[in-house]
C-alpha positions as CSV (number, residue, x, y, z in Angstrom):
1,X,0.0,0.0,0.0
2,X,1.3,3.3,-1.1
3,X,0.5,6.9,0.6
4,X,1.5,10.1,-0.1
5,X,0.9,12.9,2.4
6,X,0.5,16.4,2.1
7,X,0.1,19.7,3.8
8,X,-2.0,22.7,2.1
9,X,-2.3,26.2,3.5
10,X,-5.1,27.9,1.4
11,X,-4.8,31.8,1.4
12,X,-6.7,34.0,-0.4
13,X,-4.6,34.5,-3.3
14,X,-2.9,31.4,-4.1
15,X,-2.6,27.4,-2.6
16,X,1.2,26.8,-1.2
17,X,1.4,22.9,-1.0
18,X,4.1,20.5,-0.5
19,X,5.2,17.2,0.1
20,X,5.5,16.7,4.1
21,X,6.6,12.7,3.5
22,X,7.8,10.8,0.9
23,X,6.1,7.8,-1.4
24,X,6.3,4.8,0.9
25,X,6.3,1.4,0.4
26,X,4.8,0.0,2.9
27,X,3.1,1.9,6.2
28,X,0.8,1.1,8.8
29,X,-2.1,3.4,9.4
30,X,-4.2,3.1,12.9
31,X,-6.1,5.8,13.9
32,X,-7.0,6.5,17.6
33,X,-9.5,8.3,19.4
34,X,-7.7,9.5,22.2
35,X,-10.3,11.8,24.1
36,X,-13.7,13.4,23.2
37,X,-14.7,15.9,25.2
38,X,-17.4,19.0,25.8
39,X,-16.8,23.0,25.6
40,X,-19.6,24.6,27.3
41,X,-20.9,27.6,25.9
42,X,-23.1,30.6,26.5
43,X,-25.9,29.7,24.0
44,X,-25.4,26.2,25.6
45,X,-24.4,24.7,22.5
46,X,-21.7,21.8,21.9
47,X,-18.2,22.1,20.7
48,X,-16.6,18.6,20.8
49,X,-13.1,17.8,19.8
50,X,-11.6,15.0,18.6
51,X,-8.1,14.2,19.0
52,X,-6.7,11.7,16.2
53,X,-3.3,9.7,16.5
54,X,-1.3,8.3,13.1
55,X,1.1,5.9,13.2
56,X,2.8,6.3,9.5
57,X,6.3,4.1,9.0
58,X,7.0,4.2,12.6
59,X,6.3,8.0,13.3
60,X,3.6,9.1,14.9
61,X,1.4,12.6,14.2
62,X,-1.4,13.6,16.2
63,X,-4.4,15.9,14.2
64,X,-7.1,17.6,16.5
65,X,-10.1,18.3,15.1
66,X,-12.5,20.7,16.0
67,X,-16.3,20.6,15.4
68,X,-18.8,22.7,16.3
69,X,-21.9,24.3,15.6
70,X,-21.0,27.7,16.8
71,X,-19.3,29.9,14.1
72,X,-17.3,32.7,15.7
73,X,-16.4,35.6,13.3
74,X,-13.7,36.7,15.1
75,X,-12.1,33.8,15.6
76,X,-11.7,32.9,12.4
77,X,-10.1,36.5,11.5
78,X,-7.7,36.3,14.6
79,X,-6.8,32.6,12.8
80,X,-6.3,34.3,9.4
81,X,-4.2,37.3,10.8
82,X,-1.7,34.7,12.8
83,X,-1.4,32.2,10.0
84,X,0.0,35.3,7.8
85,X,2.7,36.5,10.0
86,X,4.0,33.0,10.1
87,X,3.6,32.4,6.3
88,X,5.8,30.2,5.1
89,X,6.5,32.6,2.1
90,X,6.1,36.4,1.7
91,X,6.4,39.0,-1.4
92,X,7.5,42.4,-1.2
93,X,4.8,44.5,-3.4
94,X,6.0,46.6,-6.6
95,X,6.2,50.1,-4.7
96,X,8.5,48.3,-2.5
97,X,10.6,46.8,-5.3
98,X,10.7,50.2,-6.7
99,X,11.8,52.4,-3.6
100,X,14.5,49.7,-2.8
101,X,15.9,50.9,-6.5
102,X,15.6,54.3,-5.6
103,X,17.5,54.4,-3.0
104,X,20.5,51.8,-4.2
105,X,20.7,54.0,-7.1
106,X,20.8,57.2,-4.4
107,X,23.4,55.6,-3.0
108,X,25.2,55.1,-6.2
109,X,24.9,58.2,-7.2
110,X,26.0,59.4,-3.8
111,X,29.2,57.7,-4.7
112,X,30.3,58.6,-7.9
113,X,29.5,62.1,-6.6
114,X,32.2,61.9,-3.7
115,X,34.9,60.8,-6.3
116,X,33.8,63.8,-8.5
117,X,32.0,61.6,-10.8
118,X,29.1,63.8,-12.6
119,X,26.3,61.2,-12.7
120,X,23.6,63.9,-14.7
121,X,23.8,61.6,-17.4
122,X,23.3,57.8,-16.4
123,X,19.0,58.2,-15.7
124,X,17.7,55.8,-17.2
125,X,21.3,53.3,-17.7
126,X,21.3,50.2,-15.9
127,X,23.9,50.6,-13.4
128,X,25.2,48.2,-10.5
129,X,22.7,47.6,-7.4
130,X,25.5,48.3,-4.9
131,X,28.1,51.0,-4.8
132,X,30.6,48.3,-4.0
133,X,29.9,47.0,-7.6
134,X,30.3,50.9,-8.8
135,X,33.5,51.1,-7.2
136,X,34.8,48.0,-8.4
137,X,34.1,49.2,-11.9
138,X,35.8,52.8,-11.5
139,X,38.8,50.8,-10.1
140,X,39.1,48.4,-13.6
141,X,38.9,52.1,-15.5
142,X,41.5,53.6,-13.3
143,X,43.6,50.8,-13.6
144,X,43.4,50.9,-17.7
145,X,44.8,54.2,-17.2
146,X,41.7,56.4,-17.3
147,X,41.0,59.0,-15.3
148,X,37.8,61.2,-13.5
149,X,37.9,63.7,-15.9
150,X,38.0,60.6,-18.8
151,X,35.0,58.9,-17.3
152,X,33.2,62.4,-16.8
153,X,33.7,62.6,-20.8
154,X,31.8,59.3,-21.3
155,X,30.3,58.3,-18.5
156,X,27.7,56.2,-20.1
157,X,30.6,53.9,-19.7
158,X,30.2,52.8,-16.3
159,X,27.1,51.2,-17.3
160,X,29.6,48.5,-18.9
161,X,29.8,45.5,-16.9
162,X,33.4,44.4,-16.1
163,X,33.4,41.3,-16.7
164,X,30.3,40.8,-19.4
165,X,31.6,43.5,-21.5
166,X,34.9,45.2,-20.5
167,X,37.2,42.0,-20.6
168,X,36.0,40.2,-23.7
169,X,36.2,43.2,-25.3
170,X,40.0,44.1,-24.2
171,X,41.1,40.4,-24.3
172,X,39.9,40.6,-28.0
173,X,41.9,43.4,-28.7
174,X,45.3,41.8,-27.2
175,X,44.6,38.7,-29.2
176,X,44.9,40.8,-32.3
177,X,47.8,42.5,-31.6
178,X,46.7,45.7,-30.0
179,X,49.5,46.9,-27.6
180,X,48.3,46.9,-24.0
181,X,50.2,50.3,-23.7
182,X,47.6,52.1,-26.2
183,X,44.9,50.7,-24.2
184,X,44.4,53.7,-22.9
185,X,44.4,56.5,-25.5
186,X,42.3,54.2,-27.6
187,X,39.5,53.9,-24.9
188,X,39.8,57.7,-24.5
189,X,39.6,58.0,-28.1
190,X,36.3,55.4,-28.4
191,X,35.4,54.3,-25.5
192,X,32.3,53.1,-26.8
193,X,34.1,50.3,-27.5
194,X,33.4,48.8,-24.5
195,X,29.5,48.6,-25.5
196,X,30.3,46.4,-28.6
197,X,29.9,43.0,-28.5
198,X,32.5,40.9,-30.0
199,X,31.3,38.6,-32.2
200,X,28.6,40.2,-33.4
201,X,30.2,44.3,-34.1
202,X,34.2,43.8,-33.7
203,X,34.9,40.7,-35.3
204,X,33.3,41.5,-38.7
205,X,34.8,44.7,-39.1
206,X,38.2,42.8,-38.7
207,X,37.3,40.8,-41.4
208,X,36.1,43.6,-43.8
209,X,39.5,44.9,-43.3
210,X,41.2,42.2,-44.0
211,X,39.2,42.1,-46.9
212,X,40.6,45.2,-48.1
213,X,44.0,44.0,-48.6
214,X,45.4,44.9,-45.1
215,X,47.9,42.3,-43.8
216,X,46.9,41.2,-40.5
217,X,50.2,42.6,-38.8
218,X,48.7,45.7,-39.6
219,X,45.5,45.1,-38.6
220,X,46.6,46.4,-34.9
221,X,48.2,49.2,-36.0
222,X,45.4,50.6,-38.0
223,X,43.0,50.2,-35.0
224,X,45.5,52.1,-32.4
225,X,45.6,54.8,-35.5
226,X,41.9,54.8,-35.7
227,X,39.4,53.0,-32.8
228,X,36.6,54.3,-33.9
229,X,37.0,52.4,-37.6
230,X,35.1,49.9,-35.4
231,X,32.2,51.8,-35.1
232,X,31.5,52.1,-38.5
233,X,29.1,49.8,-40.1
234,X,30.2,47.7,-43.3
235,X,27.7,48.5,-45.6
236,X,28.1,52.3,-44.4
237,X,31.0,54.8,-45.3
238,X,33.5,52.2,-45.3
239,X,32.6,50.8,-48.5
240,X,31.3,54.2,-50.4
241,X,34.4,55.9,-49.6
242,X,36.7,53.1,-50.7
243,X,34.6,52.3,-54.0
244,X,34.6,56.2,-55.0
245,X,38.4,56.1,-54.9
246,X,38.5,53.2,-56.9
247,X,36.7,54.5,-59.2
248,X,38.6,57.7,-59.6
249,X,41.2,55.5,-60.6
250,X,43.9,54.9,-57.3
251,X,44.8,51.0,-57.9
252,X,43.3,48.4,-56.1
253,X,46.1,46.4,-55.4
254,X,47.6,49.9,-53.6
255,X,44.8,49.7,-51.7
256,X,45.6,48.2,-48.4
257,X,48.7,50.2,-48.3
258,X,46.5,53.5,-48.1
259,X,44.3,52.4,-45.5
260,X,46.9,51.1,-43.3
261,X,49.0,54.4,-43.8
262,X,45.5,56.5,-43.2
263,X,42.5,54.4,-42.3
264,X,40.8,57.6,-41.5
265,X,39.9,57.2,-44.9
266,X,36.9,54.7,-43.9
267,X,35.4,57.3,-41.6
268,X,35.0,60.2,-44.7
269,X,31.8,60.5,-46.2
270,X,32.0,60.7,-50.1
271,X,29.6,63.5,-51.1
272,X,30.8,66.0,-47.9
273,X,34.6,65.5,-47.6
274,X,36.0,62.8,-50.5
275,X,34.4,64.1,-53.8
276,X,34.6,67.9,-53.4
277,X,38.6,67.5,-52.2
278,X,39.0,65.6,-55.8
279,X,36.7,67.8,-58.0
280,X,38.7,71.4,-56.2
281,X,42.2,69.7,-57.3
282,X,40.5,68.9,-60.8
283,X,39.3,72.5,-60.9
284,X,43.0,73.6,-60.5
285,X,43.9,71.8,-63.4
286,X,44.8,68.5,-61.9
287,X,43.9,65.6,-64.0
288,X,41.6,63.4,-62.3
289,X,44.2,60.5,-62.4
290,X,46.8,62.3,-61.0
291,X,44.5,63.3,-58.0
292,X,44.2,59.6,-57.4
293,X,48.3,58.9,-57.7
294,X,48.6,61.8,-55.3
295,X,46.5,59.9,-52.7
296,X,47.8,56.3,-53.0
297,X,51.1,58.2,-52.3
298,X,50.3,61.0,-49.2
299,X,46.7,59.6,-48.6
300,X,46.5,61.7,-45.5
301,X,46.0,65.3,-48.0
302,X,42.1,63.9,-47.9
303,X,42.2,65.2,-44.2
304,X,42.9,68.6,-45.0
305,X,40.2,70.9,-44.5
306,X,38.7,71.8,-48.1
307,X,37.3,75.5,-46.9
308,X,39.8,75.8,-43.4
309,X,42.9,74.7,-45.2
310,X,43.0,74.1,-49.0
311,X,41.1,77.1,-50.4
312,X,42.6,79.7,-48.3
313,X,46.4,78.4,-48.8
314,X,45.7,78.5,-52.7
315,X,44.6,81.8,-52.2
316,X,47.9,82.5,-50.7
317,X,50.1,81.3,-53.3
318,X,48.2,83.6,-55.3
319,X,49.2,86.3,-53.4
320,X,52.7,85.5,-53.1
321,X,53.1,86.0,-57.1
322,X,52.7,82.4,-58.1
323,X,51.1,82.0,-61.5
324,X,47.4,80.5,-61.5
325,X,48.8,77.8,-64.6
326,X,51.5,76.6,-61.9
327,X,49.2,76.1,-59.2
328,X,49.0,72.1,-60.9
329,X,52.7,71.8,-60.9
330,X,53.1,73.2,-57.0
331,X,50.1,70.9,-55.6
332,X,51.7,68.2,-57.3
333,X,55.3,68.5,-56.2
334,X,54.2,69.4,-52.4
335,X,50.8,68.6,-51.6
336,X,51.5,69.3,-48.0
337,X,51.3,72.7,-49.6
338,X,47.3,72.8,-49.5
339,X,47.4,71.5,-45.8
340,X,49.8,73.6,-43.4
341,X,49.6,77.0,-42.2
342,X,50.6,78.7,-45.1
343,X,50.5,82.1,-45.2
344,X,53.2,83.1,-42.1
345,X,55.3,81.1,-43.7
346,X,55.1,82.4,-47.4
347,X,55.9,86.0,-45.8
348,X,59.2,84.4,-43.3
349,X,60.5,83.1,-46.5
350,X,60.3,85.6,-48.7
351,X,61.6,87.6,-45.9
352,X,64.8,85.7,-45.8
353,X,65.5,85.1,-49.6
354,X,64.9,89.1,-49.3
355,X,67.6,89.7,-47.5
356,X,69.9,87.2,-48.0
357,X,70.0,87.4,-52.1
358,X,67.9,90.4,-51.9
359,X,64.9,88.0,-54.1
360,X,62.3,90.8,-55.2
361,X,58.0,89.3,-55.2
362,X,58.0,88.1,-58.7
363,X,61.2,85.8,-58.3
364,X,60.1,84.6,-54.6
365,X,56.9,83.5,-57.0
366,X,59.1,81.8,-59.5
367,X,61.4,80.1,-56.7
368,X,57.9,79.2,-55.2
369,X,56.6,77.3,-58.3
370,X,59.8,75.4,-59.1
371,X,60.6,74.1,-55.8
372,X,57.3,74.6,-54.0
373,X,59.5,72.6,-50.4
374,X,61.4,76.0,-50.5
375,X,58.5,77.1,-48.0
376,X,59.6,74.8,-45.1
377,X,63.3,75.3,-45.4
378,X,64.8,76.8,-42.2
379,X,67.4,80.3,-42.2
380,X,70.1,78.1,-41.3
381,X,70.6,75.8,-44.5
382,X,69.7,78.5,-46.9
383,X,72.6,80.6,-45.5
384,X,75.0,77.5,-45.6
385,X,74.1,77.0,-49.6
386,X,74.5,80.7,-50.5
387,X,77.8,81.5,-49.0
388,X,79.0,77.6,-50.2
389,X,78.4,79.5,-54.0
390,X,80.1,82.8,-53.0
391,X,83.3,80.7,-52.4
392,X,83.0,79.1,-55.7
393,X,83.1,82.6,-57.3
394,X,79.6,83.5,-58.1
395,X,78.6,87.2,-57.5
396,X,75.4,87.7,-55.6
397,X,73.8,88.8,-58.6
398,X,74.8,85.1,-60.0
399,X,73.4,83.0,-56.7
400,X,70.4,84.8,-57.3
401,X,70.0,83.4,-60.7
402,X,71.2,80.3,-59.9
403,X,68.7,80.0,-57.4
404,X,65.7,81.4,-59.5
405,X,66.5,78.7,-61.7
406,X,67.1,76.0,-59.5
407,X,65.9,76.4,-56.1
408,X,66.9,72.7,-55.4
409,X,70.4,74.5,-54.6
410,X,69.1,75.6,-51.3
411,X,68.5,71.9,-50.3
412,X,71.4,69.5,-51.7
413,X,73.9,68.2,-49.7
414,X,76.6,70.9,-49.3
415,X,79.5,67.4,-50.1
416,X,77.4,66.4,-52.8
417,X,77.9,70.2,-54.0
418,X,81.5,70.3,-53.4
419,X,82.4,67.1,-55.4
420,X,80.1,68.2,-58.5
421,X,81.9,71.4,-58.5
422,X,85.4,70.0,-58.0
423,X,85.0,68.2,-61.4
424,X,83.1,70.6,-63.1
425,X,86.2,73.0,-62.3
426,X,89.0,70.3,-62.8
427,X,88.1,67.8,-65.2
428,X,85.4,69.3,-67.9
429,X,87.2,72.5,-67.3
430,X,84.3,75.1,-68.1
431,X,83.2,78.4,-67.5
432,X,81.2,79.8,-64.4
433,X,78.7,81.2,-66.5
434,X,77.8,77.7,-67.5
435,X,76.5,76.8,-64.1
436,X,74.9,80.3,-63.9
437,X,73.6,79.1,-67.3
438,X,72.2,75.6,-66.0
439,X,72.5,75.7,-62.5
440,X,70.8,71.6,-62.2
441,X,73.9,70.9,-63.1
442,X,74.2,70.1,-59.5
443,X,71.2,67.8,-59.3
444,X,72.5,65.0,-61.2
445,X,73.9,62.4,-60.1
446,X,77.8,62.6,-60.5
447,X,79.1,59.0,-60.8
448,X,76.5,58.2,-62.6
449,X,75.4,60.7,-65.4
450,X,78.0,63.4,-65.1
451,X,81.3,61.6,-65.1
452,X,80.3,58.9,-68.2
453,X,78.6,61.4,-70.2
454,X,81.2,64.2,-70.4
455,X,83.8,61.5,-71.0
456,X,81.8,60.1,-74.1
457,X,81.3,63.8,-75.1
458,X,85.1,64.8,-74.9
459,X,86.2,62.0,-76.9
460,X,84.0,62.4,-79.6
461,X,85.3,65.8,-79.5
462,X,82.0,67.5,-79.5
463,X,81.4,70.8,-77.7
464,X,77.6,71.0,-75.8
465,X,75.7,73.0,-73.5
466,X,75.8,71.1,-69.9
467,X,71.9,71.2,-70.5
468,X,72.1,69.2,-73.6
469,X,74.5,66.6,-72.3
470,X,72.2,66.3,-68.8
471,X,68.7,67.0,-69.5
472,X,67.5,63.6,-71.0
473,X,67.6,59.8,-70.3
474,X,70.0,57.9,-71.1
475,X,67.8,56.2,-74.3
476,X,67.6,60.3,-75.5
477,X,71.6,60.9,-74.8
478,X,72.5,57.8,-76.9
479,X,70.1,59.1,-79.6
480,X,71.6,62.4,-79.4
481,X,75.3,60.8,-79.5
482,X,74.5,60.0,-83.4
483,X,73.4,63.6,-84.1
484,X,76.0,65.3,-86.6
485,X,74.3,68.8,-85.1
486,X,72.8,69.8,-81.7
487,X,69.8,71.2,-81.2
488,X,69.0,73.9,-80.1
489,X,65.4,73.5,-78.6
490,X,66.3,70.7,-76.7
491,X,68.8,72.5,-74.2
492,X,66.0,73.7,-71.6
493,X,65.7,73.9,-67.8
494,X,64.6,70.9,-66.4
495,X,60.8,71.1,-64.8
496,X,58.2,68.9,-63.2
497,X,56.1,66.9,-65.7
498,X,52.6,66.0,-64.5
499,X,52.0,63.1,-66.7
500,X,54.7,61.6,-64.7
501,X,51.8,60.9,-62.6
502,X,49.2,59.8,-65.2
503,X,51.6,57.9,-66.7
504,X,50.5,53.9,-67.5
505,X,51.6,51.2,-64.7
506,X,52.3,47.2,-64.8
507,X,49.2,47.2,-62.0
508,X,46.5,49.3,-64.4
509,X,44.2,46.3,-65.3
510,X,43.5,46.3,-61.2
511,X,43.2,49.8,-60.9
512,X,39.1,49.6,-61.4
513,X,38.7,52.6,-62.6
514,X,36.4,54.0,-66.0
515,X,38.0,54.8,-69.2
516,X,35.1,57.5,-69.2
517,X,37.8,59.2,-66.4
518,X,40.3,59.5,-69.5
519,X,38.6,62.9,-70.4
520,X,40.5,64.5,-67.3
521,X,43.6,64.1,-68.4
């Protein structure tokens, strides 16, 4: 015989049961009535109760049962009121649930407070019930190197939890090469970061990357560079910006080397920054092609300011005397040009050619246009290079020729000078006035164009301007050795050719670009 016993306490609101005594195989049940007896009452009416006894697998329970024909009101609510207090469980209501919040969060925000933590910010985040969890949060930030003044930048970030969000994340980062000692300009950069969730926003963004012809050792230097490249979403900027460049004709396989040396790149939106840098360079007679060969090789001019930076420092060349047909030529040669503070140092420059070759405007513009780097050159080096040529012989009247002709003077290296002019005076033997004549003499190199040309010259007995012996490849110079005359059009100052940008490469068929862009160059 099987029984199975239980105990029920029936409230208003719900039944509590549960098992007092387990399934058992075999028990003995004898019931007992111990003692009967009477309650007298006022209305003379009869209350008996019976007292039971159960014997159940050797234990024993006793049960008294109470009948009666009287029904006592208050009795029954005395019962109700002591069974309550001694529920067996009990609920807290919803306004209780919600004060307790209040005043953990009080406290909370009581905390942050006393560490000079602004907490304005954090209504409605999901913070930490305690302010022992709090703290141990602040400490993690502190100990990644961020400080009050960090966190009271971002302070949504102490809704992070430490170990749900804050160590995957980091541990991620380490895994992929991120250096633990940029930890913390990179969360101070994006700390938003911490938010993300691994698998489902940082890992594919890694990936697109990758996909983008970045090798993964440089994966973790791109993301100390730029953090917040892993905020971006992959259907977003990141790809407009990369296809638009594409199409304007940079190379794909040069690609990944453009992001890695400025992934900022992915962050620039095509129609506000991207496209109306390109179409201004076009404007100044750029070809569109040699925009794009400009930005595979200093991909960082895209963060110059179009209205802040570019327009105002072409303005200034303007001013300076520099012709609007070389403004092509100049962007090319320096494109830094468009992006530094311009102006000051146009007017310190022109200051010291002034008074050290006593340069008037229009020649400072010519110097300008030739050798466009002439604006960064310090007082020092230009001083060297001009009394280097006095001591050769040249009158100040000749230096200032020589360097309206060839600014590059002001930047060789004084030995390479030296030597160049040791066998210009020794071995070939010529005039000053030649040099005054073609002052890149000293730009070419000596053991390997000077020295075998002039020798093949001199014993073929001919008699040439140093421009028409130097000024040409080597396939021109060996077409010129079989000419019985020289010509004259050919001896000219060397300049900077633009389609030396536009010109065709091994890697074109990858490029990606439209041969409807061909009408820009």
């Amino acid at each position: 015989m099987t029984i199975v016993s239980y105990a029920g306490i029936t409230r208003p609101s719900f039944l509590l049961a549960h098992p007092e005594l387990p399934v058992l195989v075999y028990c003995k049940l004898q019931l007992n009535t111990l003692s009967t007896f009477r309650i007298p009452s006022n209305d003379m009416k009869r209350t008996e109760v019976t007292r039971f006894r159960c014997y159940v697998a050797e234990r024993t329970f006793e049960s008294t049962s109470v009948g009666s024909s009287l029904s006592n009101t208050g009795d029954v609510r005395l019962g109700r009121k002591q069974r309550s207090s001694s529920s067996l469980y009990s609920r807290p209501s919803l306004l209780e649930i919600k004060n307790d919040k209040i005043t953990n969060r009080a406290k909370v925000y009581e905390f942050l407070r006393g560490i000079g933590i602004v907490p304005d910010e954090l209504d409605g985040l999901e913070l930490p019930v305690t302010a022992e969890v709090m703290r141990e949060r602040v400490d993690f930030l502190h100990k990644l190197g961020l400080t009050i003044e960090d966190i009271n930048n971002y302070p949504l970030v102490l809704g992070c939890s430490v170990k749900k969000n804050m160590i995957p994340v980091l541990d991620y980062l380490g895994k992929l090469g991120v250096r633990k000692s940029t930890f913390t300009e990179f969360l101070r950069r994006y700390p938003q970061v911490l938010h993300a969730s691994v698998v489902v926003d940082l890992d594919p963004v890694v990936k697109y990357l990758q996909g983008m012809d970045i090798k993964p050792n440089d994966i973790p230097r791109v993301l100390e560079r730029y953090p917040e490249v892993l905020g971006f979403k992959l259907e977003g900027t990141m790809s407009t910006s990369v296809a638009y460049l594409v199409g304007i004709g940079l190379a794909r396989r040069e690609l990944g080397g453009v992001l890695t040396r400025y992934p900022e790149i992915l962050g620039m939106r095509v129609g506000r920054v991207i496209k109306p840098f390109v179409e201004y360079l076009e404007s100044l007679g750029i070809p569109r092609l040699a925009v794009a060969r400009l930005i595979e090789k200093r991909p960082h001019i895209l963060g110059f300011g179009l209205e802040e930076q570019v327009k105002p420092n072409v303005g200034s060349l303007l001013e300076f005397n520099v012709r609007q047909s070389a403004l092509p030529s100049v962007v090319a040669q320096y494109p830094e040009i468009i992006g530094i503070e311009l102006k000051e140092k146009l007017l310190g420059q022109q200051c010291v050619l002034h008074s050290v070759i006593d340069l008037g405007p229009e020649d400072f513009g010519r110097v300008v246009e030739k050798m466009p780097q002439v604006v960064s050159l310090s007082r020092t080096p230009i001083m060297k290079h001009v009394d280097f040529l006095k001591d050769c012989g040249f009158s100040l009247q000749q230096v200032r020729a020589m360097v309206v002709g060839c600014p590059h003077l002001l930047a060789l290296n004084l030995d390479i000078l030296k030597r160049s002019f040791d066998y210009f005076q020794v071995e070939m033997e010529r005039p000053l006035d030649d040099l005054v004549s073609f002052p890149a003499f000293f730009t070419f190199g000596l053991e390997s164009t000077i020295k075998p040309r002039h020798k093949r010259v001199a014993k073929k007995g001919m008699k040439c301007s140093l421009s028409w012996l130097l000024n040409c490849s080597d396939d021109k110079f060996e077409q010129r050795m079989e000419y019985d005359t020289i010509d004259m059009e050919e001896m000219e100052m060397p300049s900077f050719d633009m389609n030396t940008l536009t010109e065709p490469r091994s890697d074109d068929s990858a490029s990606g670009y439209d041969d409807s862009d061909d009408e820009h160059i």
